[in-house]
Every structure is written in structure tokens, then in C-alpha cells.
N, C-alpha and C positions, 0 to 999 in steps of 0.2 A: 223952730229954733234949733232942734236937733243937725234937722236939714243944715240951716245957713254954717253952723259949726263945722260939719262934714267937708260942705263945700269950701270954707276957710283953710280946714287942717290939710283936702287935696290940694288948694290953690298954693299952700305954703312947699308941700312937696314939689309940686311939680315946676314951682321958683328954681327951688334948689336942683330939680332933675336937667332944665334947662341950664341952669349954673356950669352944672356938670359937663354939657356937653358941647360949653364955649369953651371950657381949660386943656388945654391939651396938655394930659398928662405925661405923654413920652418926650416933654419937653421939660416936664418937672421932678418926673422921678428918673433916679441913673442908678444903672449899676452896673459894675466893676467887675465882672467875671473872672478876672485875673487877682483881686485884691483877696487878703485874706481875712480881711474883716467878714462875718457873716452876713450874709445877703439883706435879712428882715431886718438889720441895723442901719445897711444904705438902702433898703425902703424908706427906711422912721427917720432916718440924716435928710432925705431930698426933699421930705415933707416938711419936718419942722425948719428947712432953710427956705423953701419955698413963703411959709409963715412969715418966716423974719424978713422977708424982703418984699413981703405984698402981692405975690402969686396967690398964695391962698390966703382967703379971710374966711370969718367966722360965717358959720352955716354951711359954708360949701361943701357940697357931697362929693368922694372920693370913690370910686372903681370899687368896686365888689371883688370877692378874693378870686373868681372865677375869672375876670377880669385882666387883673392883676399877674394871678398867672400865666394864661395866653397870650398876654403883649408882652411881659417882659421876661418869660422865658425860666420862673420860676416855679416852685412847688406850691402845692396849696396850704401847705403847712408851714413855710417861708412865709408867704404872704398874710396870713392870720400872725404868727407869731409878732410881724412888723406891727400889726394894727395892734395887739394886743400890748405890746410896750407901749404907743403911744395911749392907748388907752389908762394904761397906769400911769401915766403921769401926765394926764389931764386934757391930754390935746385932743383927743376924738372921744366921739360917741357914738351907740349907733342905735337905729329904733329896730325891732324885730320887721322884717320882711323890706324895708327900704332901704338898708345898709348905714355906712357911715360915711361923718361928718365931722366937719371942725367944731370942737366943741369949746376949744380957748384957744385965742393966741397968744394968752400971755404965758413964755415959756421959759422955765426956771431949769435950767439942763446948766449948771455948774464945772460939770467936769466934763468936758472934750478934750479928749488924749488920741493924741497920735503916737503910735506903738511902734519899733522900728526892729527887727531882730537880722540880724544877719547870717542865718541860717535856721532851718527847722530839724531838731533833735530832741531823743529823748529827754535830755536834758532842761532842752527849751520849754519844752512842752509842759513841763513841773514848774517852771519861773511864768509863766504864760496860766496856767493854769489858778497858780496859787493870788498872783495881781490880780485877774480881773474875781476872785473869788474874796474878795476882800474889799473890790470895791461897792457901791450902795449900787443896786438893779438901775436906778437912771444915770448912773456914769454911761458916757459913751465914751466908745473906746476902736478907733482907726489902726488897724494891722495892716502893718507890707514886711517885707522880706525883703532883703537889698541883698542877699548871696554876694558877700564879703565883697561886693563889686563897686569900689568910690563912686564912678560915674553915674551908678545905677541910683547908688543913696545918694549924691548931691541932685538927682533930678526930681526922684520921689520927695526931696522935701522942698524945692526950689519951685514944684509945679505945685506943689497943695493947695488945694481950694476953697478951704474953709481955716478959719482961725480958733486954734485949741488954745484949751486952758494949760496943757502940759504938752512936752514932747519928750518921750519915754526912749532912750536909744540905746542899743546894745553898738557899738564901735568897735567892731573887732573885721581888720583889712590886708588882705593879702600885699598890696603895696598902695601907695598915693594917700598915706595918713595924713600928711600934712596937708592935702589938697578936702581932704572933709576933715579937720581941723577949723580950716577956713570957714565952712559951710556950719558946724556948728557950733560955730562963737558971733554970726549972724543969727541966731535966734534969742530971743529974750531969754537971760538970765535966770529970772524967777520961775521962768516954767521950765527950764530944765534939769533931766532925771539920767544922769546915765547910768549906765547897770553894767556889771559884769566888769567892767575897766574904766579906771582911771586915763585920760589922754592928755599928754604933754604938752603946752598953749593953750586948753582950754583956759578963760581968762571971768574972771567976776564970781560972783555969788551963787551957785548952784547946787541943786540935789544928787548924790550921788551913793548908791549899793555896790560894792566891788569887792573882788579879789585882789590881796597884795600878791602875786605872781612869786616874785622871787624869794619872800621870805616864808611865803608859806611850803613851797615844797621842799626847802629845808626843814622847815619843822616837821613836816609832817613823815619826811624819811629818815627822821632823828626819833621819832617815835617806832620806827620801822628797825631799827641799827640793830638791836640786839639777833635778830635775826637776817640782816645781812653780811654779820660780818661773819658767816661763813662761805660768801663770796668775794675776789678779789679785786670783780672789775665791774664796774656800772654805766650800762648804755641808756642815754635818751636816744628817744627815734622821734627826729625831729624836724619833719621834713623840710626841703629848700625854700616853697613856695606855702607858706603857712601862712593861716592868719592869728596862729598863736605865737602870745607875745616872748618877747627875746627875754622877757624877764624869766622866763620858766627856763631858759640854759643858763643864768647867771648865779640863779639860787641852784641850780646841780650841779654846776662846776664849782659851785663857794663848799658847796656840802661835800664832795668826794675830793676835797683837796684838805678840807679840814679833817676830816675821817681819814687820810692815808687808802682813798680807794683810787686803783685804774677807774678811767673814765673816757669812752665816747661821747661823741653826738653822731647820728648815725642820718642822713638825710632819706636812704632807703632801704626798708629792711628788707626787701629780695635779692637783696646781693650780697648784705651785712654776714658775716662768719656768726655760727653760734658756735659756743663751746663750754663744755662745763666750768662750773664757779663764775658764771656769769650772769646777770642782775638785767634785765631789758623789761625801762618805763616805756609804754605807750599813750602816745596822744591820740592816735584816730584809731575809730573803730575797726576801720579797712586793714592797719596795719595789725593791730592785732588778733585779727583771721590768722592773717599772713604769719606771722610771726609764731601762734602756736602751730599751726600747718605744719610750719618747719622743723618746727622743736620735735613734734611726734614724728616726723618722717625718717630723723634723725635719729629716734628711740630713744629720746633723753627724758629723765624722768622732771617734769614741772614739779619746783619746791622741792628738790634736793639736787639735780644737778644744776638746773636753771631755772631762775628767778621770773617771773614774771608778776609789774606792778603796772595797771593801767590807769588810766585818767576820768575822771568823769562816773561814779555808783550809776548802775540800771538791774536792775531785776535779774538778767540773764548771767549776769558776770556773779552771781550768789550762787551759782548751780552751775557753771563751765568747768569743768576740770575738779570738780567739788571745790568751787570757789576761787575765785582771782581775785587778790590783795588790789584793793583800790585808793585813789589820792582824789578824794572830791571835794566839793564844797555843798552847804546846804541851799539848793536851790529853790526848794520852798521856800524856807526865808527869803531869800532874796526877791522873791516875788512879794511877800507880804510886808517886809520893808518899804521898798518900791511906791504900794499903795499905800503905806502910812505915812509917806513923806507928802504924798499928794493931799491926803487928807488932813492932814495936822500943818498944811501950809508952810513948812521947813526946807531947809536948804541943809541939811547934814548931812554930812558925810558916814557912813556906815560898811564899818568893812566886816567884808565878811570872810571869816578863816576857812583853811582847808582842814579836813579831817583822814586821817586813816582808816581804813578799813581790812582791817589785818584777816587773811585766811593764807588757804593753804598751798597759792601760788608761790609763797616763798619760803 
């Protein structure tokens, strides 16, 4: 009796080992080497689509982590991780020494989010960070990068190959706004999340986390005033070919007209004149290397002869110059917003203010 069992529980493996080796898996699993979604995600994505569309059924045995990593060019610890989320939420199993298998294919994956940022920063990395830490461990979640380049983002979402529950986008474009405008007001409605900016023609019912641009950095250099007005003149440096919005020059020029301050806009600061009682906001990081570069080379003293205020809080701007006065927003929140809109099924709108961060650059 022992026997004929034996011989059943091998016969049922060796089912499933020949299973195995009519699937051709490098037809079922992809991955994206370029994508910045994590690898063991688009292992666990090619699997459970493979499920949903009748490549793989129930019992069928999958590639060994050893496997897994030799064909398709991953880690071993990639590949376990991948098996290891589908093990938490119910789709594999696996026996000791015969590896794993489809253990359901009934699959309850609610949120598919395709994630969209248009560049990677510190700053991003804290909105990035704080969303997917908010959402439930079987949220999946699809990351690309579109580098402020329209074309590049009307193709990454025009080519996508599976159907999310959400499309998460940051829209911020050096030019051809109006041409991904287009591109996403063709996505449903209810799953969309934009972050960071509000966009002109978007049209219907939508989720949305942002900044007001031009009222906020009024406000927030109106909390700054008592200590600029012992300067005369206030430069943004803001350069020609940006993908920051024109709202941030409308709220500086509203604010230093109402103040009785000079005012530039300065497109490049390696050429821009410093001089004392002079105020210079930075947007990119690059320019404000530059920008103190010049001030010291000049021997001018930071926060008494010139001002400087940059854009965007990061760790190192608390300790530069014994601290650079900053104009930022909370981008934690912004991320944790973001995930509760998705999770509470809402389409609000939620702005998010800029804050000061007063030191001793000015």
C-alpha cells in the first residue's frame, strides 16, 4: 500500500515535471532591464498574466530559482523575492526539494498602478518612497521615467501592455505640453492620479496631489521678507529650457512688485552679474554649485552680502554654507496622499503648500 502511494505521489510529480518542460518559459516571463520597476515584480507581473490568460494553470511547476537566474539574467535573490510575493498572496507553492508550482489561479491583485515620474531626484525619491510605503504589500506597482521628453511619455503609455487599476503621473515637460495633454485625457478618468502639477485641458473627474506654483512661492518669500528687506534686488534663475512651470516666475514677479523689490529672471547663472544686496532663488541643483562657486570666488560673504534661497529641502542644503534657506514642498506627503486617493477610491484634489525653511543663507 505504502508502495502503490509512493508510486502515485512520483507519478503526480513527474506529471507536472514533464508539464514543465512543454512551457517555454522565456516566452512567459519578460523582463525590462531598462524599466525601473524592480525585477522580482516583472517576474511575479509575467506570471500572474500568464495565469490570466491560460499559459499557466493550476499545478504547473515553474523554473527553480537557479534556473530563473541563468535564463534570464537575474540574481538569486531577485528570483526568490519574485516567488516569494507570489507566494504571499496565494498563487504558488512549493514542496521542499521539487520546487514550485501554481497553487491558485484565482487572483485578487486590485491595484495595478503604473507609476510615471519625469525624472529621478532626491526629491522624487521621498514621493516614490513614501506612495509605495503606504500601499498594502500586493499592490503592484509599474515604474518608468519619461526624462521630461513628451515623445518618450506619449510612447511609454501608448505601448503598455497590461491594464492598470491606476495611472499615477508626474507631468512636468520641457516643451510639447499640449501634445501629452492629448495623451492623457485618452486614459480613463477614474484611474487617474496626477502629482506634482495641475495640467491645463485636462478634462473630467480625476485624482490629483500638487503644488500651486505661483501662489505658493509668494507665500512662502512673504514669510522670508523680514529678512530680505535688507536687500534691494531679487533674482530667479530660471532657466530658458525648463521643465519648471512659468507659474514660479508669475508668483516672483507678483511678489517683488508688490514688495517694492528689483527683480530678474536670470536664464543663466554663469554669466548673470553678482553683487552685493542681492537675493538669488535657485531651481536646479547644478546652478546652485554654480552660483555659490561664484559668490565665494567673488569673496562675498553668503547671508549678509548675498542672499541665497534654493528650491526643493535635501539633507545637504542643512549643512552647505551652515545652511541654505530653502522653498520646498512636503513630499512625503505628497506621496502618501497619492496612495490614499487610490486606496479610498477618490478623485480629490489635494494641494499641497510650499513651506520655508529659513537659515543662514539670507
Amino acid at each position: 500500500m505504502v508502495d502503490r502511494i509512493a508510486r502515485l505521489i512520483t507519478g503526480s510529480v513527474f506529471v507536472g515535471l514533464i508539464r514543465m518542460k512543454l512551457i517555454d518559459f522565456q516566452k512567459i516571463i519578460t523582463i525590462d532591464y531598462q524599466s525601473a520597476t524592480p525585477k522580482y515584480r516583472q517576474l511575479a507581473n509575467s506570471i500572474t498574466h500568464a495565469i490570466k490568460d491560460g499559459r499557466l494553470q493550476l499545478d504547473d511547476v515553474l523554473p527553480s530559482i537557479n534556473e530563473l537566474s541563468f535564463t534570464f539574467e537575474i540574481s538569486r535573490d531577485t528570483a526568490e523575492k519574485g516567488y516569494k510575493y507570489l507566494k504571499e498572496i496565494g498563487v504558488l507553492a512549493s514542496v521542499p526539494g521539487k520546487g514550485y508550482y501554481i497553487a491558485s489561479t484565482t487572483l485578487e491583485q486590485p491595484l495595478k498602478i503604473f507609476l510615471l515620474f519625469n525624472k529621478l531626484s532626491a526629491h522624487k525619491k521621498i514621493i516614490y518612497d513614501a506612495f509605495i510605503a503606504s500601499l498594502p504589500e500586493t499592490a503592484w506597482v509599474d515604474f518608468y521615467i519619461y526624462n521630461n521628453d513628451v515623445s518618450f511619455f506619449k510612447k511609454l503609455i501608448e505601448s503598455r501592455k497590461e491594464e492598470y487599476s491606476h495611472y499615477v503621473i508626474i507631468p512636468h515637460f520641457i516643451e510639447g505640453e499640449e501634445r501629452a495633454c492629448e495623451v492623457i485625457n485618452a486614459i480613463d478618468k477614474s484611474k487617474l492620479i496626477l502629482l506634482d502639477k495641475l495640467v491645463p485641458g485636462i478634462s473630467g473627474k480625476f485624482g490629483a496631489v500638487y503644488e500651486n506654483f505661483e501662489k505658493d512661492i509668494g507665500d512662502a518669500l512673504s514669510q522670508a521678507l523680514p529678512h530680505l528687506i535688507k536687500y534691494h534686488t531679487l533674482n530667479l534663475v530660471f532657466p530658458d529650457h525648463s521643465y519648471f512651470p512659468q507659474e514660479i516666475v508669475r508668483g516672483f514677479s507678483t511678489f517683488c512688485m508688490q514688495h517694492h523689490f528689483k527683480s530678474r529672471v536670470i536664464p543663466e547663472i554663469e554669466t548673470a552679474s553678482i553683487g552685493k544686496g542681492e537675493v538669488f532663488i535657485s531651481l536646479m541643483e547644478n546652478d546652485l554649485v554654480t552660483l555659490i562657486e561664484r559668490i565665494l570666488l567673488q569673496k562675498l560673504d553668503v547671508g549678509k552680502d548675498v542672499g541665497v534661497i534654493s528650491y526643493n529641502e535635501t539633507a545637504l542644503k542643512k549643512i552647505i554654507l551652515q545652511g541654505i534657506t530653502t522653498i520646498s514642498t512636503d513630499f512625503q506627503l505628497m506621496g502618501r496622499k497619492a496612495a490614499e486617493i487610490i486606496l479610498n477610491r477618490s478623485n480629490e484634489h489635494v494641494e499641497i503648500p510650499f513651506y520655508l525653511m529659513l537659515r543662514n543663507s539670507v
